[in-house]
PAKE-285878 format. One record per atom (N, C-alpha, C): residue in one letter; residue number from 1; x negated, y negated, z; atom name. Coordinates in steps of 0.001 Angstrom, whole numbers, plus 500000, padded with zeros to 6 digits. Layout:
BEGIN
(a; NUM; (X; Y; Z); CA);
...
REM end
This chain:
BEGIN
(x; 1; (485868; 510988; 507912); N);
(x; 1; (486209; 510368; 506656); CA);
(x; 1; (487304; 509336; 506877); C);
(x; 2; (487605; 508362; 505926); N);
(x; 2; (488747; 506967; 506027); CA);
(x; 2; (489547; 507146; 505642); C);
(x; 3; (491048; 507637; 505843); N);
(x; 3; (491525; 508158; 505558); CA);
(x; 3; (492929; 507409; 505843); C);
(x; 4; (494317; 507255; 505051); N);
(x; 4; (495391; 506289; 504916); CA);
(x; 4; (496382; 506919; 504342); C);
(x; 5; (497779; 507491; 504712); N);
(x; 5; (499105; 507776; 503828); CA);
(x; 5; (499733; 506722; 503207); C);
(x; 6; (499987; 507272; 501849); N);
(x; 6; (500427; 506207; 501292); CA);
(x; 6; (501653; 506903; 500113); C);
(x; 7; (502097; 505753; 499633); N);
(x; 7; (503340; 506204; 498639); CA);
(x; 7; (502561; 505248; 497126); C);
(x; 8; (502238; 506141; 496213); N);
(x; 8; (501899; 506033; 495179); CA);
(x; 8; (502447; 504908; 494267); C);
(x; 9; (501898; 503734; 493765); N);
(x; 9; (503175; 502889; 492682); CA);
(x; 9; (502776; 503654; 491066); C);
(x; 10; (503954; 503719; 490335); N);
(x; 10; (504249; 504323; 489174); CA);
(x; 10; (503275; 503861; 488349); C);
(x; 11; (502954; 504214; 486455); N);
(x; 11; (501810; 503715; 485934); CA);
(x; 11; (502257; 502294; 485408); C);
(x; 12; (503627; 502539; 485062); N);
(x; 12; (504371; 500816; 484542); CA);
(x; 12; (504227; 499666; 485652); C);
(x; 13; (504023; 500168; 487282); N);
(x; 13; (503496; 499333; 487938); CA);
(x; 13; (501913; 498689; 488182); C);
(x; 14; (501368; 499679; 488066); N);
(x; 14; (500015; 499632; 487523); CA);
(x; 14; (499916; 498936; 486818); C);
(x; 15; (500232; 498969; 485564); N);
(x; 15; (500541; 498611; 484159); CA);
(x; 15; (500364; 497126; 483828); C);
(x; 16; (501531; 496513; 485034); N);
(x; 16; (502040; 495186; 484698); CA);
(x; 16; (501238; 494569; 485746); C);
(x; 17; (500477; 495116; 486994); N);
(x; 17; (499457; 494395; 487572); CA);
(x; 17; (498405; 494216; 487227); C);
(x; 18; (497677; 495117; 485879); N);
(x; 18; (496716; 494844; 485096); CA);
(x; 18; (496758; 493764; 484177); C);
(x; 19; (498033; 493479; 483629); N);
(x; 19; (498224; 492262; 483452); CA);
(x; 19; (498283; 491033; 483847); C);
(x; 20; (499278; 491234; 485234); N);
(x; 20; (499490; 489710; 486162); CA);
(x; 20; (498289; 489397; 486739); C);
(x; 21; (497026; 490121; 486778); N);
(x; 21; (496144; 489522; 487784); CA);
(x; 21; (495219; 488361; 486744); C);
(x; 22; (494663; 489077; 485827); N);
(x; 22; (493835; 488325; 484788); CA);
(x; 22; (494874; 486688; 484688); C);
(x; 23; (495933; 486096; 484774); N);
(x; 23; (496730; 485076; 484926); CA);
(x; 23; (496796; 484542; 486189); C);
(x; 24; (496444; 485609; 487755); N);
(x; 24; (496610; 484635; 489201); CA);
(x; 24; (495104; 484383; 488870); C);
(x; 25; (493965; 485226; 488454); N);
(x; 25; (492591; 484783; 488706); CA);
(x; 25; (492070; 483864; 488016); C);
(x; 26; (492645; 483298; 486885); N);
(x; 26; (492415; 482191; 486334); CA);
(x; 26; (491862; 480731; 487167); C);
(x; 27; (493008; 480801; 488067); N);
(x; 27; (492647; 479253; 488525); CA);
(x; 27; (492686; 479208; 490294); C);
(x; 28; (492188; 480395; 490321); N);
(x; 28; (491864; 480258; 491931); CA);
(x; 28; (490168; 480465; 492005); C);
(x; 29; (490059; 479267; 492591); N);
(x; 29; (488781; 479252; 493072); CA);
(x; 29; (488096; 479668; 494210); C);
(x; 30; (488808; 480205; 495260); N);
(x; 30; (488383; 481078; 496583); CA);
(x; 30; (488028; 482327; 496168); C);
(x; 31; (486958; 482722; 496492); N);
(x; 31; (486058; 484304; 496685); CA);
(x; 31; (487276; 485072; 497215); C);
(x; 32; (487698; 486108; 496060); N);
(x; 32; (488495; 487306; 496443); CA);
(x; 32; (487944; 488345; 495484); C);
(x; 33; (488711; 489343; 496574); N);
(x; 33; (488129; 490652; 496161); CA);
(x; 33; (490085; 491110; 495757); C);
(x; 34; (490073; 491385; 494207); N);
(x; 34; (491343; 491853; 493627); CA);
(x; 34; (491605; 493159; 493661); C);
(x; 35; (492838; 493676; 493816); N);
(x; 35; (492962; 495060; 493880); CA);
(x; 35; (492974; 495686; 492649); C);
(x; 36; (491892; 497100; 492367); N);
(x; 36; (492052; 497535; 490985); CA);
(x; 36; (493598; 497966; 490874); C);
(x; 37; (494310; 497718; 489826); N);
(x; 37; (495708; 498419; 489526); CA);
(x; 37; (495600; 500465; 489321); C);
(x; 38; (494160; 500688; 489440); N);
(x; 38; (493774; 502245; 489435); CA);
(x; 38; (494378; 502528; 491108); C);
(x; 39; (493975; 501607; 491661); N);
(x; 39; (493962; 501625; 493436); CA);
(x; 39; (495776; 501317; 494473); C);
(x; 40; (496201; 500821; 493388); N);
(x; 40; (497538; 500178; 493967); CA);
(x; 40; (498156; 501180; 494335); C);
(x; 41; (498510; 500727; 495696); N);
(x; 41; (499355; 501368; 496683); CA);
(x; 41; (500451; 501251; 497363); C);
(x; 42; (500741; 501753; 498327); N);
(x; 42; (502026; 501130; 499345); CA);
(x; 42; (501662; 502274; 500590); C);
(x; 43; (500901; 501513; 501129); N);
(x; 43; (500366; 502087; 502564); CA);
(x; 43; (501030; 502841; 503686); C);
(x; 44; (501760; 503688; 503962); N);
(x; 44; (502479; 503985; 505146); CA);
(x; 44; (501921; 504208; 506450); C);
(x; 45; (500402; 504466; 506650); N);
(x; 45; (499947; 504828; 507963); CA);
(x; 45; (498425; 504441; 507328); C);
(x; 46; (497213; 503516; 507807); N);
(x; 46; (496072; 503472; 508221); CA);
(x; 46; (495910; 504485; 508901); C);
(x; 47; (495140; 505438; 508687); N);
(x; 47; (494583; 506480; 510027); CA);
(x; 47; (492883; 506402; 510306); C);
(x; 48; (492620; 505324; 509558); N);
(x; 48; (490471; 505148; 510229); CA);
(x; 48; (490020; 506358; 510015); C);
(x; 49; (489264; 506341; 509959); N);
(x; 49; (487846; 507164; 510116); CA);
(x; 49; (488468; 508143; 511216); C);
(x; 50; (488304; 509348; 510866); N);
(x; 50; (488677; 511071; 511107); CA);
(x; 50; (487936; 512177; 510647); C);
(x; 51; (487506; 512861; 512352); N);
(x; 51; (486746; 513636; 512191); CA);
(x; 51; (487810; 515247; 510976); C);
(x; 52; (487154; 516170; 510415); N);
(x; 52; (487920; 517112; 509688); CA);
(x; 52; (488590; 517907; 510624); C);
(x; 53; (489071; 518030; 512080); N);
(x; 53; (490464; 518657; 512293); CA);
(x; 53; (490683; 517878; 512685); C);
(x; 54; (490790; 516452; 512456); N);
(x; 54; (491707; 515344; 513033); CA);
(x; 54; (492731; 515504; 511276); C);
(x; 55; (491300; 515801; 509975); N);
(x; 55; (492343; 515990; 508990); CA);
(x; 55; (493377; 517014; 508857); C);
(x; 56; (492782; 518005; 509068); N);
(x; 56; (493935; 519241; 509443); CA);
(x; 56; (495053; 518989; 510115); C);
(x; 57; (495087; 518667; 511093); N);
(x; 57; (496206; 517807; 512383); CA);
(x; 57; (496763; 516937; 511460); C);
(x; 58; (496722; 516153; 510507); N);
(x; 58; (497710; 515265; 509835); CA);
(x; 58; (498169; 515727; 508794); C);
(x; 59; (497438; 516729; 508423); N);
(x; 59; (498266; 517613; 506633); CA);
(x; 59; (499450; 518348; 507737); C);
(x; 60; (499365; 518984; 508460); N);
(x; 60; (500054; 519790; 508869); CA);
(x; 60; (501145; 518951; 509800); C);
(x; 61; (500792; 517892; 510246); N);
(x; 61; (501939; 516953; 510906); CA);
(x; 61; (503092; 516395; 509254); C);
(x; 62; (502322; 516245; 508779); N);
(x; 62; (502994; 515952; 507243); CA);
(x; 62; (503801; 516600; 506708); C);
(x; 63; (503429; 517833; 506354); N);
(x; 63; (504048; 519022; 505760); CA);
(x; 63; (505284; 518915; 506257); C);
(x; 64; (505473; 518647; 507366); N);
(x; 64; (506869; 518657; 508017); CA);
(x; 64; (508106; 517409; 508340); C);
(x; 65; (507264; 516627; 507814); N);
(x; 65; (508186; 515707; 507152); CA);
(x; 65; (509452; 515408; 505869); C);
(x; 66; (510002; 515094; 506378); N);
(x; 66; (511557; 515265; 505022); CA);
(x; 66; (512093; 514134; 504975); C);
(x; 67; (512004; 514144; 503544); N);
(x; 67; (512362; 512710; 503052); CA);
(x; 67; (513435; 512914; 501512); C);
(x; 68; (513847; 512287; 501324); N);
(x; 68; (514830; 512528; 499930); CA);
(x; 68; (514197; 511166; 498986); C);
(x; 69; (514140; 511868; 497148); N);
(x; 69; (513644; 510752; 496786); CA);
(x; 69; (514397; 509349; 496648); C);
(x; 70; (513629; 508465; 496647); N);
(x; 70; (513853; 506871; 496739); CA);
(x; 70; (513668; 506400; 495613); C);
(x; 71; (514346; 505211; 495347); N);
(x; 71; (513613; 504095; 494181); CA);
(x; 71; (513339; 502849; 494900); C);
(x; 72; (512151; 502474; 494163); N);
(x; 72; (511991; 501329; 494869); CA);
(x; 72; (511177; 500382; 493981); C);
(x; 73; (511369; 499146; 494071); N);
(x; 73; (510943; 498167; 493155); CA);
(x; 73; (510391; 497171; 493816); C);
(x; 74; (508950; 496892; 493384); N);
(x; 74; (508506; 495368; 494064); CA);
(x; 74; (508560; 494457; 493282); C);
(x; 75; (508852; 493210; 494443); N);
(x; 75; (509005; 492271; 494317); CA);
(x; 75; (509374; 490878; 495745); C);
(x; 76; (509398; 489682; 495447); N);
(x; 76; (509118; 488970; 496285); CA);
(x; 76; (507456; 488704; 496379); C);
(x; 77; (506550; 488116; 496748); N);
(x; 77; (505466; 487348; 497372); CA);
(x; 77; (505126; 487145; 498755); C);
(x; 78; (503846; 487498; 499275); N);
(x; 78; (503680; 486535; 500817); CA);
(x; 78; (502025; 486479; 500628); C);
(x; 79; (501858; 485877; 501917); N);
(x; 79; (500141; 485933; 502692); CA);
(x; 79; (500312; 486836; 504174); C);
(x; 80; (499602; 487548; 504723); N);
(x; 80; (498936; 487724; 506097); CA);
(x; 80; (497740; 486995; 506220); C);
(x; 81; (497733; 486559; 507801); N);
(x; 81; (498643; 486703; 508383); CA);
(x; 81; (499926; 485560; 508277); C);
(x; 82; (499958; 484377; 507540); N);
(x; 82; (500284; 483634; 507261); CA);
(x; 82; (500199; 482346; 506252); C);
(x; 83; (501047; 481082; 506327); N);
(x; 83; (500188; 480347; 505115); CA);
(x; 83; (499267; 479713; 505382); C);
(x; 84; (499070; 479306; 506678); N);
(x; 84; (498254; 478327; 507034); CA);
(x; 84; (496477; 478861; 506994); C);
(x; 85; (496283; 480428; 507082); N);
(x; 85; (494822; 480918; 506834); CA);
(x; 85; (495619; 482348; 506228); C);
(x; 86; (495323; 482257; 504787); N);
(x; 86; (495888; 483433; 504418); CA);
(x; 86; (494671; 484397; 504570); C);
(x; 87; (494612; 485440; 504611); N);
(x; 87; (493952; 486789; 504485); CA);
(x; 87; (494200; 487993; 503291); C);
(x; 88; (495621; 488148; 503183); N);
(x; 88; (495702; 488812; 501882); CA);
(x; 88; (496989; 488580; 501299); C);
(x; 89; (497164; 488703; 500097); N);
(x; 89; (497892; 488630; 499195); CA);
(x; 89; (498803; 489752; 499246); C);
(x; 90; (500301; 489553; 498856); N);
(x; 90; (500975; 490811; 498808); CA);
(x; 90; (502492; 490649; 498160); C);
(x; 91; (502826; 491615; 497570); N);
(x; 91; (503961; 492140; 496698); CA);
(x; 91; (504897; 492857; 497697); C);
(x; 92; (505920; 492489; 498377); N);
(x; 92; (506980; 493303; 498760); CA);
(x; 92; (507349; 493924; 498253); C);
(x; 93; (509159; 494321; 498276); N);
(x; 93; (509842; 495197; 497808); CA);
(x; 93; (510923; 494472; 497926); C);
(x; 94; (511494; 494404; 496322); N);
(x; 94; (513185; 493708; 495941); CA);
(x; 94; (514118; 494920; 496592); C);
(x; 95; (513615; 496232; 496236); N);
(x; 95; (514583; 497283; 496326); CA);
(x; 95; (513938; 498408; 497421); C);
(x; 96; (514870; 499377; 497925); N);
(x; 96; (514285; 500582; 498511); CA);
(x; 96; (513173; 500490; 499723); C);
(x; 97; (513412; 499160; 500525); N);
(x; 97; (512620; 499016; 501539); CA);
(x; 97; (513814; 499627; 502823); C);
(x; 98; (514738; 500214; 502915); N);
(x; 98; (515370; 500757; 503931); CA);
(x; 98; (515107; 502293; 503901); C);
(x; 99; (515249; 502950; 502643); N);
(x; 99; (514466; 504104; 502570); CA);
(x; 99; (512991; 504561; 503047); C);
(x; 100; (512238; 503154; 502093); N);
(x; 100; (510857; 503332; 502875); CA);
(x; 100; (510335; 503179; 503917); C);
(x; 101; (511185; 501994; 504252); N);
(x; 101; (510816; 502107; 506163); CA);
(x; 101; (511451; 503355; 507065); C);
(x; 102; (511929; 503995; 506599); N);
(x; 102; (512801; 505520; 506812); CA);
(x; 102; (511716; 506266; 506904); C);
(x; 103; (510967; 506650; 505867); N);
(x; 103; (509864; 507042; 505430); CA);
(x; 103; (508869; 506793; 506319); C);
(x; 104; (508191; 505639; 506623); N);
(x; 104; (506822; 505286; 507216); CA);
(x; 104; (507273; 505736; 508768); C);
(x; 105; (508690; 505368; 509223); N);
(x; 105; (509319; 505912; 510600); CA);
(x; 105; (508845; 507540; 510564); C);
(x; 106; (509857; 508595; 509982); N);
(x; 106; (509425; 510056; 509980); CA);
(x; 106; (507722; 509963; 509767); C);
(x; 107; (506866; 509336; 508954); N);
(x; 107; (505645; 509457; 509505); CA);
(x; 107; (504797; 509533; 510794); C);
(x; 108; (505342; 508314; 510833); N);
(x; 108; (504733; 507636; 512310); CA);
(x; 108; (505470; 508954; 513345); C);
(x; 109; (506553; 508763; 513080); N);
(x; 109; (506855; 510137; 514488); CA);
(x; 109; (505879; 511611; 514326); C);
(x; 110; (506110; 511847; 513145); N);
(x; 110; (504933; 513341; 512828); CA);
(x; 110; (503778; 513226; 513721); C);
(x; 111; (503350; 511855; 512987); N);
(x; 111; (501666; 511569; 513852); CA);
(x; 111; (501342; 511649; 515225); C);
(x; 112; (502717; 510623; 515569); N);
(x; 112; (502827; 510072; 517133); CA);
(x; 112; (502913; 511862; 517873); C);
(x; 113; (503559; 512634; 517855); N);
(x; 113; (503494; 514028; 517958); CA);
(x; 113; (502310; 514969; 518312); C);
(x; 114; (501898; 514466; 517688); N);
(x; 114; (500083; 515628; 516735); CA);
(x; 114; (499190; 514719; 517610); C);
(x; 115; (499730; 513510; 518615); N);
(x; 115; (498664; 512894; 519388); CA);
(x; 115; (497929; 511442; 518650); C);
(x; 116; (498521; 511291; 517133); N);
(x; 116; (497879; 509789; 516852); CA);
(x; 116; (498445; 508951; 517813); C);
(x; 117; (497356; 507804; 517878); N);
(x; 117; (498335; 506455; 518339); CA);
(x; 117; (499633; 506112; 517190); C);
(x; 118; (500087; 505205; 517745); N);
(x; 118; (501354; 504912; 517179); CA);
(x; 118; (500882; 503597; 515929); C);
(x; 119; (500087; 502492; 516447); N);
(x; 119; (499681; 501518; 515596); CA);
(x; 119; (500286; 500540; 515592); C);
(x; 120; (500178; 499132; 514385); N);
(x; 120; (500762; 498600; 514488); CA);
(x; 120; (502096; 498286; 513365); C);
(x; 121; (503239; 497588; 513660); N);
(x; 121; (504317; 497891; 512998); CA);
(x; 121; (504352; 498444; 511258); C);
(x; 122; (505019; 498909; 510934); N);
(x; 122; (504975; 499063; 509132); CA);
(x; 122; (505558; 498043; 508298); C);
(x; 123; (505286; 497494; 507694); N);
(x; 123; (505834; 496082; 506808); CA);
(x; 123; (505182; 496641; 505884); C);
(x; 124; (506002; 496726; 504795); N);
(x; 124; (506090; 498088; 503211); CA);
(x; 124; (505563; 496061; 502331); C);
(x; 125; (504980; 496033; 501806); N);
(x; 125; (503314; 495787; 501184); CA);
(x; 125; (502632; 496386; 499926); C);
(x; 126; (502435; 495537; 499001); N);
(x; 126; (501524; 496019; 497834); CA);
(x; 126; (500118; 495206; 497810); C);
(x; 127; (499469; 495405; 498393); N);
(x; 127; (497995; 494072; 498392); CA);
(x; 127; (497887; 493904; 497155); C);
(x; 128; (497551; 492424; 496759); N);
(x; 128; (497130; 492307; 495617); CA);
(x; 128; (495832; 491891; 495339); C);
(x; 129; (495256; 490932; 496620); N);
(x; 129; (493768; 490618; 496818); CA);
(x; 129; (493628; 490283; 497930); C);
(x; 130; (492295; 490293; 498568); N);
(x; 130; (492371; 489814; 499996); CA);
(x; 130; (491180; 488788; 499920); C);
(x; 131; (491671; 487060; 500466); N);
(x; 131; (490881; 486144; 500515); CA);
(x; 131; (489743; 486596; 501389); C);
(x; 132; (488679; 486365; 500250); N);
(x; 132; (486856; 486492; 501239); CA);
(x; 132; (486656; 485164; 501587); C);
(x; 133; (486445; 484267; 500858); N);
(x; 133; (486473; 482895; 501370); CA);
(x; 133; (487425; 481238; 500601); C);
(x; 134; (487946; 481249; 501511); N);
(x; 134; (489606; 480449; 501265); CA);
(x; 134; (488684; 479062; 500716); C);
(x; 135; (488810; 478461; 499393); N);
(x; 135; (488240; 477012; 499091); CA);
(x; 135; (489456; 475965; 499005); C);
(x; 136; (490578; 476762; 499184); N);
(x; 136; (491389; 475576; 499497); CA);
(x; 136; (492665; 475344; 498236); C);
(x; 137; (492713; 476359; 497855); N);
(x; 137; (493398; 477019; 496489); CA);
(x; 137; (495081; 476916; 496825); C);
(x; 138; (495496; 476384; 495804); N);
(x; 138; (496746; 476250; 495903); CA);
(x; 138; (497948; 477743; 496047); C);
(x; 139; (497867; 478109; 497433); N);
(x; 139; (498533; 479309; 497459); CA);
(x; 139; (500072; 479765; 497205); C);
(x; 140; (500693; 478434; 497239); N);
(x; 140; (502321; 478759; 497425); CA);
(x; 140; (502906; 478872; 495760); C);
(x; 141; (501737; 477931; 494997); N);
(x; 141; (501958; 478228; 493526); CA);
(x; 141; (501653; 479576; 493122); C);
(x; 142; (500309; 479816; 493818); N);
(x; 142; (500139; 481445; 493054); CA);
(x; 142; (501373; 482175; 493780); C);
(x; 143; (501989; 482204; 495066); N);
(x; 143; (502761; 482881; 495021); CA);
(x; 143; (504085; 482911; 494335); C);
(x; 144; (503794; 481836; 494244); N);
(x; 144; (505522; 481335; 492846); CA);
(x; 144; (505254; 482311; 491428); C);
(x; 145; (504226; 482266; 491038); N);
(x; 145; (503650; 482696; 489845); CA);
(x; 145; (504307; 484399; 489942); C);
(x; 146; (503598; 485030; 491877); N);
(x; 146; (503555; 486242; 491706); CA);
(x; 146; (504884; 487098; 491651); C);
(x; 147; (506044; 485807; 492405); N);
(x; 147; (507557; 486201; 492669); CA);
(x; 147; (508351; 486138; 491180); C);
(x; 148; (507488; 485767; 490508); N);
(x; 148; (508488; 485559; 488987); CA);
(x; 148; (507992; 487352; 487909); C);
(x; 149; (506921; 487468; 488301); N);
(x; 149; (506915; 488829; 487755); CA);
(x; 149; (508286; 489599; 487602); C);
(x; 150; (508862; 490428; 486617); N);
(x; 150; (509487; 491556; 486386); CA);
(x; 150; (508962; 493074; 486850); C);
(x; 151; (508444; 493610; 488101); N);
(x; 151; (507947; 494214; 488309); CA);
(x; 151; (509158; 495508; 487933); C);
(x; 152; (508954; 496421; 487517); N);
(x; 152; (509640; 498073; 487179); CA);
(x; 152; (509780; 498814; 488608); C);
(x; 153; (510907; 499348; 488521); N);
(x; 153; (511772; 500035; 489171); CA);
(x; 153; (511419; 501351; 489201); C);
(x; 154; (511008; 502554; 490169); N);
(x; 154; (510118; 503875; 490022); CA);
(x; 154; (510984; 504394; 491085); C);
(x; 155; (510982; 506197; 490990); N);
(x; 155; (511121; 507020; 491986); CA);
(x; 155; (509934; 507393; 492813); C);
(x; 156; (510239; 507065; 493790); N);
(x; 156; (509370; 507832; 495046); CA);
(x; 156; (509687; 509364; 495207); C);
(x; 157; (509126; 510272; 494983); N);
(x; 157; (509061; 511908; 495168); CA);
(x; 157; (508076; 512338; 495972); C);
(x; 158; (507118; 511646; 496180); N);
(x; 158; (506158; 511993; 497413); CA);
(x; 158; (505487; 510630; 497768); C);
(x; 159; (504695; 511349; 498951); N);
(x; 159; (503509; 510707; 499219); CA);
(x; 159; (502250; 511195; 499510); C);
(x; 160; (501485; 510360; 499603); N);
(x; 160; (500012; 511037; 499468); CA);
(x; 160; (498952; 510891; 501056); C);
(x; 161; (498201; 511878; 500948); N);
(x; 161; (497112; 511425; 502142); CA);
(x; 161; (495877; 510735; 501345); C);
(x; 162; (495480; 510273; 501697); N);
(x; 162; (494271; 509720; 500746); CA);
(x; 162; (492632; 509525; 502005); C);
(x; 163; (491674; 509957; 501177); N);
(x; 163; (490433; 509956; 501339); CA);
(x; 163; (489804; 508580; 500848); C);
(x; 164; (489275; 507735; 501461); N);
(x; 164; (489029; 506313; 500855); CA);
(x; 164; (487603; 506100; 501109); C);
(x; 165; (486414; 505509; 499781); N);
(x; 165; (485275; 505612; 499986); CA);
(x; 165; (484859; 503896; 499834); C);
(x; 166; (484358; 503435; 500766); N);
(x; 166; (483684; 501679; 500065); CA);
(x; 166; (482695; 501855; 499655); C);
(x; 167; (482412; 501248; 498200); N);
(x; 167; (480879; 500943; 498032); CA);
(x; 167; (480924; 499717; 497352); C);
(x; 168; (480066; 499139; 496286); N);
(x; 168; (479992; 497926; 496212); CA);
(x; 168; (481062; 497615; 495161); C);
(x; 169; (481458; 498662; 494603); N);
(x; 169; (482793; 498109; 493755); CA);
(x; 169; (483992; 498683; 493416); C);
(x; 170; (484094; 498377; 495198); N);
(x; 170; (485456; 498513; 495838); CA);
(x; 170; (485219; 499955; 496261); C);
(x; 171; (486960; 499833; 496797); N);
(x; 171; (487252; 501484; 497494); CA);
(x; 171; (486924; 501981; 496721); C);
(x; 172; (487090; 503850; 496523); N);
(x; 172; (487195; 504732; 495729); CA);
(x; 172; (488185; 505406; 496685); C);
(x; 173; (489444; 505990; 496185); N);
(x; 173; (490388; 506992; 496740); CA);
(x; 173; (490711; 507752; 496178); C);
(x; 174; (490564; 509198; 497288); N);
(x; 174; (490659; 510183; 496342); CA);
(x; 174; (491252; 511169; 497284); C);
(x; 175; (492729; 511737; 496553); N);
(x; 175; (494115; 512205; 497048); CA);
(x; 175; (493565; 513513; 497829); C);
(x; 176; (493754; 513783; 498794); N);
(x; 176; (493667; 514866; 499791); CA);
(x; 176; (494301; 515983; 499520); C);
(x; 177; (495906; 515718; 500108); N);
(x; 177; (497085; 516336; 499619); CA);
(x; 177; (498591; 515326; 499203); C);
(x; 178; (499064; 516124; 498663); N);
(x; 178; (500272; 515719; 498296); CA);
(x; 178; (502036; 515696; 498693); C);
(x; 179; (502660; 515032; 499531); N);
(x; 179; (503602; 515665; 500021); CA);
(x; 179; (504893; 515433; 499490); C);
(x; 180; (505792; 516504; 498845); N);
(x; 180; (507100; 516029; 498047); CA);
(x; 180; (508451; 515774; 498817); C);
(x; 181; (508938; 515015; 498159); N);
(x; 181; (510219; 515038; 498812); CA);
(x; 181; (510725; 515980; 499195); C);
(x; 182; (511758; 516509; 499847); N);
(x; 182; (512559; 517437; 500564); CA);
(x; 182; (512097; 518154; 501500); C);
(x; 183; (510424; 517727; 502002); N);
(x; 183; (509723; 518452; 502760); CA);
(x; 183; (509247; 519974; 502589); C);
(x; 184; (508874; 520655; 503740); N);
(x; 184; (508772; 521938; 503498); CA);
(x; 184; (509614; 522936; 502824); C);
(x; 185; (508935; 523934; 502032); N);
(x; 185; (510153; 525019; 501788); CA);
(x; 185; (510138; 526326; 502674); C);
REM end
């Protein structure tokens, strides 16, 4: 199964990306595929396609992770991999990116442990769409557009493993387990 840890965004974040998108999709004319605001995330570990005790091996590398809760707020704008051929769209973090990279670190060590590869670096990320085919769309405006948002301020208390399905309209993810702050009891 496809499977990805991630840190949940709040429903007021949700909320206000159900709004901001219907305003970036207006006037971009490049083929993208938008992220549902049901789907919005903040990714801490890709783990691919895993056989079921590769899933076992990561609930239980998890469980033992300890973290204290965070707040964290997005904000800021970019492209991957860059401006010159963007690939996807994305929402940083104004606030609580030293915590969360704290966070995706104690992950990555759990994993690295239990025998995952290690991967590649963590850069804390909200996708907002990922260009299918670039027509030449004025990107630095939409990102002006996306940096002026008021995005809401949330506690982080866990994170999630997630089960991720593609079909033709879009992922489907659906929460595995759940892991809370303060770690195990």
């Amino acid at each position: 199964m496809r499977t990805f840890l991630a840190v949940d965004v709040s429903p007021e974040c949700r909320e206000m990306l159900g709004k901001t998108l219907p305003v970036l999709q207006k006037d971009v004319t490049s083929r993208m595929s938008w992220t549902k605001p049901r789907n919005w995330h903040l990714t801490l570990k890709f783990l691919g396609e895993l056989e079921p005790d590769r899933v076992v091996a990561v609930r239980k590398a998890m469980a033992g992770v300890r973290f204290d809760p965070f707040s964290l707020r997005p904000g800021n704008a970019g492209v991957f991999p860059g401006p010159k051929k963007p690939n996807v769209i994305w929402v940083g973090l104004a606030s609580g990116a030293q915590p969360c990279h704290a966070l995706a670190r104690s992950v990555n060590e759990a994993l690295t442990g239990a025998g995952f590869p290690e991967g590649r670096p963590f850069q804390a990320h909200l996708t907002i769409g990922r260009i299918k085919l670039d027509k030449g769309d004025d990107w630095r405006t939409l990102l002006g557009r996306i940096r002026k948002v008021q995005w809401p301020a949330f506690t982080v208390r866990s994170f999630t493993l997630y089960k991720s399905v593609l079909g033709p309209g879009g992922p489907k993810h659906t929460a595995i387990e759940h892991f809370p702050a303060g770690g195990p009891k």
